[in-house]
N, C-alpha and C positions, 0 to 999 in steps of 0.2 A: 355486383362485384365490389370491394372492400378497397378502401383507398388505405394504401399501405403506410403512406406517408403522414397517418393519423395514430400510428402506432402507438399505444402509451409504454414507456420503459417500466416492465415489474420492480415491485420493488424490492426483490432481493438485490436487481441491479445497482439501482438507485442508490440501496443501503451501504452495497458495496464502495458505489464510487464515492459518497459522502465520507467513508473512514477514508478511503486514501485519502483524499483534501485533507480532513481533520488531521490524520497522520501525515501528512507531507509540512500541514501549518503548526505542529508540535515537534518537528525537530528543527524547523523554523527558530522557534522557541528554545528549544533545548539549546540549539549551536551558540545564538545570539546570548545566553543567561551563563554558556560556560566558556564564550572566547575568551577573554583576558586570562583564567586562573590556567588553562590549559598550554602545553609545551606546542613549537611544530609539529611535533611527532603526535602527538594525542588529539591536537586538533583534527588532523589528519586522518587518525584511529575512529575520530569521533566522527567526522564528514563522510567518511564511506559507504555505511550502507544507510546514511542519510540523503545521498544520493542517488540511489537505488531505488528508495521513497519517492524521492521527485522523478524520476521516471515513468513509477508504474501511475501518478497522477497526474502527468502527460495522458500515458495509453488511455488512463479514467475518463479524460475530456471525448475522447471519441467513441465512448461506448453508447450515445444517445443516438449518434447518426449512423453511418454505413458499417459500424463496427464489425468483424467478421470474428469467427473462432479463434484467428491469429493471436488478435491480439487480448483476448480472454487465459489463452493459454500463454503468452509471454510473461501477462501481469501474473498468473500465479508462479511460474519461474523465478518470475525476477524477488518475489515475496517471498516463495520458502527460502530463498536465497540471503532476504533478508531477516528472518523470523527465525530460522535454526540455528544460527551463529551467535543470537540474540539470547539463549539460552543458558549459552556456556559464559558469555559476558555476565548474565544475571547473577550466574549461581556463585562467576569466580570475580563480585563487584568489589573493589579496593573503598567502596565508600557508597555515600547516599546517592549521589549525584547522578555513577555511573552505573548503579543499580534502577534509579528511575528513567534515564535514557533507554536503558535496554527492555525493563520492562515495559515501555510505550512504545517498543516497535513489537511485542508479543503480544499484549492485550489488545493493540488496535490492528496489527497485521495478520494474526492467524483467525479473527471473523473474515476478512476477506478474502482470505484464501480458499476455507468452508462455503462463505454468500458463491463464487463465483464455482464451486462444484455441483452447487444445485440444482435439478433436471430444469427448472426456469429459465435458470442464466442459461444453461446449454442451449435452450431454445432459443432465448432472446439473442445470440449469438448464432445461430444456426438459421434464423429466421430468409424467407428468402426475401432478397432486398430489391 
């Protein structure tokens, strides 16, 4: 009999949870590089779906232990959520700034949304606990 609790996490998982962090700790970055130049209003514009980021690298922490499907399918909600909006931001950027902010929730948010639809992750989410 197989002791379950020896499980090693695949590493599409793995991959996945290491971008959210990285992307949670780059708009870390991004907020912290553009508070001062930015209005209330555009801070604001700019914290939202930087927000969203720190959520789904919340859900990320629990994907090693008793993680279940729930919360595999919340984090990709919550990421196309942030990643499609992320698009029209890019294409309609007012400058450098706000063109590199949104492209770093694209490039680093839609690999995870892809790591977390592959038949692995479905398993390693599905796995009985």
């Amino acid at each position: 009999m197989s002791d379950l609790h020896n499980v090693v996490m695949p590493r599409q998982v793995r991959a996945a949870q290491r971008l959210l962090f990285g992307l949670a700790f780059a708009g870390l970055i991004v907020i912290l590089a553009l508070w001062g130049s930015l209005t209330s209003y555009g801070l604001g514009d700019l914290m939202a779906p930087w927000t969203l980021v720190w959520v789904c690298a919340l859900l990320a922490l629990k994907y090693g232990g008793s993680a279940r499907g729930g919360i595999r399918i919340t984090t990709i909600v919550v990421m196309v959520f942030v990643v499609l909006p992320s698009f029209s931001k890019a294409l309609g950027a007012a400058g450098p700034a706000e063109f590199t902010d949104a492209a770093l929730r694209i490039v680093l948010g839609l690999p995870v949304i892809v790591l977390l639809f592959l038949p692995e992750t479905t398993a390693w989410f599905d796995r009985e606990k």
